[in-house]
N, C-alpha and C positions, 0 to 999 in steps of 0.2 A: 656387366658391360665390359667390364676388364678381357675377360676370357673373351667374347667377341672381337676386341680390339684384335688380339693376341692373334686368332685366327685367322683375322683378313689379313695381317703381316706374315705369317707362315704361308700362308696361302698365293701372298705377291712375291714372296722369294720360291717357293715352287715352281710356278708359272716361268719365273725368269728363267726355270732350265729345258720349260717345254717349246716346244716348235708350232706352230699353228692350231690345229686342231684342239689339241689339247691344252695346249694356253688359250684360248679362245671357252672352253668349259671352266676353266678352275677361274678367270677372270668373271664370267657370265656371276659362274658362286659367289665372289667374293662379293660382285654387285648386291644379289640378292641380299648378301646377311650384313652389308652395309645398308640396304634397305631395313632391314630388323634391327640394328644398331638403332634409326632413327625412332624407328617408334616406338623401342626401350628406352630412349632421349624421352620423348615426349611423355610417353608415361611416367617416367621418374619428376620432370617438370611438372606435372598436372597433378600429381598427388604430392608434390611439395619436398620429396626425397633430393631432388637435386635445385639448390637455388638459379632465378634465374640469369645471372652470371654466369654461374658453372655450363648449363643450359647453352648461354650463348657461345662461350669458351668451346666446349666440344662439339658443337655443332658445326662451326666454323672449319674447326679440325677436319670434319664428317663432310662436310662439303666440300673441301679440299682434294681428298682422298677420293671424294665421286666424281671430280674433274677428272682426276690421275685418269682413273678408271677406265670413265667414256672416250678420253684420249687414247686410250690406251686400247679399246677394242675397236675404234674408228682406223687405228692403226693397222691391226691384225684386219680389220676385214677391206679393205681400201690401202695395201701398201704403195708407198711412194717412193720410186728408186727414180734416183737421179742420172740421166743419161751419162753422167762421165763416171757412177758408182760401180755402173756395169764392167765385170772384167773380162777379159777371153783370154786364153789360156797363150794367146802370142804375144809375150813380151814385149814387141816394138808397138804394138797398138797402146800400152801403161802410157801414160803422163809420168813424166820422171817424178811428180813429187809425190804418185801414188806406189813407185815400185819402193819408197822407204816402210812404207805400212804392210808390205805383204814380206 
C-alpha cells in the first residue's frame, strides 16, 4: 500500500508539468490505482491486517485525495477563465494591478 501511496504522489507531481491532454491521462491513472488503493484498504480491513482505526485513518486520507482528483479533472475538462484573467497582448487594455503579475 505504501508503494501505491508513493506512486499516486509521483504521478500528481508529473501531471503538474503536463498541459492538457496529457495531464488529463496521468490524472485518469492516478484515479484508477487510488481506486486499487481502496480495495487493498478493504482487503487488509476484512482479513484483520489493518485495524479498523487504521482502516478509518487512511481511508479518509484516500478520500481526500479522490476530492483532489475529481476537482481536479472537472478542471482540466470544464476550464473556467475569468473575463478580466484574459490578456491581449495591448498593454492599455491590463488593469494596472494585473501589469505587476506579468
Amino acid at each position: 500500500m505504501e508503494n501505491t501511496l508513493l506512486e499516486i504522489f509521483e504521478l500528481g507531481y508529473l501531471a503538474l508539468t503536463k498541459q492538457n491532454v496529457s495531464k488529463l491521462l496521468i490524472i485518469n491513472k492516478i484515479d484508477i490505482i487510488l481506486k486499487m488503493f481502496f480495495m487493498h484498504l478493504r482487503l487488509a480491513q476484512g482479513t484483520r491486517c489493518l485495524s479498523d482505526a487504521g482502516y478509518a485513518e487512511l481511508s479518509e486520507g484516500a478520500l481526500e485525495i479522490g476530492r483532489m482528483i475529481g476537482n481536479w479533472i472537472k478542471e482540466i475538462k470544464n476550464p473556467k477563465v475569468a473575463p478580466d484573467t484574459q490578456l491581449s497582448l495591448d498593454s492599455k487594455s491590463l488593469p494596472q494591478d494585473r501589469l505587476l503579475e506579468i
